[in-house]
N, C-alpha and C positions, 0 to 999 in steps of 0.2 A: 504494500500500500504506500503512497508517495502522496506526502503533505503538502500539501498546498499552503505558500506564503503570499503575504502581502507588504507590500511596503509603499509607501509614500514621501513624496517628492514636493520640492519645492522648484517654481523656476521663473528666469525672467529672461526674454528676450531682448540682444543689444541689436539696434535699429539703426540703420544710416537714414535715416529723412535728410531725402535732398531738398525736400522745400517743404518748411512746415506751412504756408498758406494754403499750397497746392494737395497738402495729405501725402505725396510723394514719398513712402516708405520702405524700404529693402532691411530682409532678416542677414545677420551676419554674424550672429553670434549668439550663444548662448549660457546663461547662469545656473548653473543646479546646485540645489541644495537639499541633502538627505538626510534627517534628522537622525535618523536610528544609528547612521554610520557619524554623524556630525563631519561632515566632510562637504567640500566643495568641489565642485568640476566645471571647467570653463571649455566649450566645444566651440569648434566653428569650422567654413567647410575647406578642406586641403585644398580647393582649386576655384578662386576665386574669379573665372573670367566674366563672370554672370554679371560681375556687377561693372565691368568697362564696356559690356554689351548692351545694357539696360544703359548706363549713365558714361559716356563715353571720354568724357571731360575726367573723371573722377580717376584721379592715379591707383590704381593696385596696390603698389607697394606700399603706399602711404598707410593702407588698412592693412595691409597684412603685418605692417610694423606695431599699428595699433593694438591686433589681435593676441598679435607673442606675445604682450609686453601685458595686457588683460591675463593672458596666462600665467606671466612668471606671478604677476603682483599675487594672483587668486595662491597657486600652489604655495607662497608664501606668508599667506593666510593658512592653509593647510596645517601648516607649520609651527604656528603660535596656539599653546593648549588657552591660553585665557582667552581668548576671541569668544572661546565656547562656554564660558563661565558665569553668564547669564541670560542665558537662550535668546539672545539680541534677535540673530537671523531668524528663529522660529517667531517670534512676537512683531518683528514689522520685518520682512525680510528687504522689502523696496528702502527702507530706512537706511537700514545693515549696509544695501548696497553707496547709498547716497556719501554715507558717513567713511565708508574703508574702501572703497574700488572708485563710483564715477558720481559725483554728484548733479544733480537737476542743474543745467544750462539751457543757454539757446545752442548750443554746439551743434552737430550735425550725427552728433552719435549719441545714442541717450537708450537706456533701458526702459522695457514698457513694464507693464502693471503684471504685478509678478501671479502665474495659473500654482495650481496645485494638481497633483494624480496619485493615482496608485497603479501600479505594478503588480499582476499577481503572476507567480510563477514557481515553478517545484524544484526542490531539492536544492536550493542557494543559499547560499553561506553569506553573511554579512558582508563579507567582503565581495562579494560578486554584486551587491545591488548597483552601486552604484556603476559600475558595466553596463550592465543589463538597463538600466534608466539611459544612460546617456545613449546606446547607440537607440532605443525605441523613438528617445525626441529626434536622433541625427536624421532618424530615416524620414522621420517626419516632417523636418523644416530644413531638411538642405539634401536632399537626394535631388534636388533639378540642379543643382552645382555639378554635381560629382557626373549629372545624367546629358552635361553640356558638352559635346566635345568641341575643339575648337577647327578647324577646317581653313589651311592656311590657303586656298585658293576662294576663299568666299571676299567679298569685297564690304571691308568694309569705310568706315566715313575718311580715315585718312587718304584712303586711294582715290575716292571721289572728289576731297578736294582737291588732291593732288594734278587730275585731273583738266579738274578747271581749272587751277592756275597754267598750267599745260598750255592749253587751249588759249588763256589769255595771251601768252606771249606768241604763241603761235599766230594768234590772228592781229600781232603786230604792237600791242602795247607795252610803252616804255615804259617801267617802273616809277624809275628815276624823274619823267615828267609830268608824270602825272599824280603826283603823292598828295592834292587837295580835292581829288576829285576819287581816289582807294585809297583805303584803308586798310590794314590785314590784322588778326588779335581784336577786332573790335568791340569793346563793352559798352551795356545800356545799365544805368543805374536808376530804378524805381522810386517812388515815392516812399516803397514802403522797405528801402533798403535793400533791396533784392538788386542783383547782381547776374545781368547775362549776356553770355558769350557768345562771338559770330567771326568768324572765320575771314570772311569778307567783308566789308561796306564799300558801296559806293553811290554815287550822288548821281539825277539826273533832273533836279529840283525836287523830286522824293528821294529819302535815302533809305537802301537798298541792303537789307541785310540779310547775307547767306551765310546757309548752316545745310553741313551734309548731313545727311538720317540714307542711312543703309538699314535694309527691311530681307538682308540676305543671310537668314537666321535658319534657325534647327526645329524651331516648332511653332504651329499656329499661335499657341499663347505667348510665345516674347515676339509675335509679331504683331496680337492684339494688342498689350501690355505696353510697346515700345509705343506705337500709333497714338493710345490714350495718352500716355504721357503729353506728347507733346501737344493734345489736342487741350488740355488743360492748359498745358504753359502758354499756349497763344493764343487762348480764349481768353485765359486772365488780361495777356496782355494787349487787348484788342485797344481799351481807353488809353492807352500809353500813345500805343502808335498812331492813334487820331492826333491827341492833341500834339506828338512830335513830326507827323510826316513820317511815318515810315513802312516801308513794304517788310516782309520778310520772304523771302527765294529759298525754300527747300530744294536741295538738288539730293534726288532720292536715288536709291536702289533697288532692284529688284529683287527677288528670291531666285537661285539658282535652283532651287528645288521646286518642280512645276504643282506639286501638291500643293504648296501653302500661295498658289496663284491668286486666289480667290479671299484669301485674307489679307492680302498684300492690296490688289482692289478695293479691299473692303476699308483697309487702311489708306491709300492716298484719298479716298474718298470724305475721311475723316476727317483727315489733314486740313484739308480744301475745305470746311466750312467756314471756321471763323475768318473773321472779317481783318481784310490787310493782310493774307498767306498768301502766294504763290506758290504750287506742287510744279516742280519743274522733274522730268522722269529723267530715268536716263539716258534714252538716245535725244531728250533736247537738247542737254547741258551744251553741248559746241554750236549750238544756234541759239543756246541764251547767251555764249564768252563773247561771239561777234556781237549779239546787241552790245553786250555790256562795254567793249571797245570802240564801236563805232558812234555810242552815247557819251563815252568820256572822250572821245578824240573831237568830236562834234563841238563839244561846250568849252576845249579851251581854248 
């Protein structure tokens, strides 16, 4: 006969919100805490391309540097018997967290509101619980990392804008004289402190900002996902670009994989609604670099 155990967990997920107006949130990491073992375990996923695919601006290693270092701090919590000396983490565990690992900021990495579970499973020894908990939550909030490959012949935003600047020079523009009419690295700064990024700007009495979105991904949902995103960011930003003049030029990608056709469709479609987008596809981009040349060569 084989005893059936139970055990329970504590846990709080660490979250990159790349824009808290927008709700824009990605799981990246994870808190556990098991009271019967009084121990702590910090996970997160070994291959982090998901999140330079979703947010493409956002450096990798910067979070992966963040993640070890959540590690080291946590297992050296492990390490201190008074930590556990008046059940702090079991009585507020989000507390616990605030006070000895990451406290409540506006930062861009912040733990959410800490869930609880149980576990049941036969013939496990104390020392296996906490195994046995950490790989159930792994498979549950980071198996689409791990289920990501990455596919070095797929295109993504830097080859597109690569690109068009290609095409820019090809179709004859000088750098050098034309630098009040492009711009390259361009930022718009919000009312509401927000901060965003474009590749290109250039003036034609509206100013013109491009941003590559490559949509040549692994699965209908980060082609849904990707689409939303940014259909949020340039809905938010529809009142900006009124009152500033300004266009924004997606110069997009398509899916190399003809399955996800129809939500790649379903996406530039998306793109294209709010007000002041241009979906520029990808066999226009070198009939949108001659406009863009013969518009700045035009006006100086």
């Amino acid at each position: 006969m084989h005893s059936v155990k139970t055990s329970t967990y504590i846990y709080s997920l660490l979250q990159y919100r790349h824009s808290q107006i927008l709700g824009e949130v990605l799981n990246i990491g994870l808190l556990i805490y098991v009271p019967n073992v009084k121990q702590f375990r910090f996970i997160y996923p070994k291959k982090l391309a998901r999140i330079s695919t979703v947010y493409p601006e956002v450096q990798e290693k910067t979070i992966r540097h963040y993640l070890r270092s959540f590690a080291i701090s946590i297992g050296d919590l492990n390490r201190d018997p008074d930590i556990f000396s008046h059940n702090t983490a079991e009585i507020s565990f989000i507390q616990f967290i605030a006070e000895n690992i990451l406290p409540p900021d506006s930062s861009a990495l912040q733990f959410s509101e800490t869930k609880k579970g149980i576990l049941s499973f036969e013939d496990l020894s104390k020392s296996d619980d906490l195994a046995s908990i950490s790989k159930k939550l792994y498979n549950l909030y980071f198996a689409a990392y791990d289920s990501l490959s990455i596919d070095s012949t797929k295109i993504d935003e830097h080859q597109i804008i690569s690109s068009y600047k290609t095409y820019l020079r090809e179709n004859g523009l000088e750098i050098e004289n034309t630098s009040a009419r492009i711009n390259y690295d361009f930022e718009i700064n919000t009312n509401y402190g927000e901060k965003f990024k474009f590749d290109v700007a250039w003036q034609n009495g509206t100013l013109n900002l491009v941003k590559p979105i490559s949509f040549d991904l692994s699965r209908p949902i980060d082609v849904q996902n990707k689409s939303l995103r940014f259909f949020g960011q340039f809905t938010h930003l529809q009142d900006y670009a009124k009152s500033k003049g300004i266009n924004f030029d997606l110069l997009v990608a398509k899916p190399k994989n003809y399955e996800l056709q129809k939500h790649y469709l379903n996406a530039i479609n998306l793109l294209g609604q709010p007000k002041y987008v241009r979906v520029i596809k990808e066999d226009e981009i070198y009939d949108y670099s001659k406009k863009t040349v013969e518009t700045i060569q035009h006006t100086l």
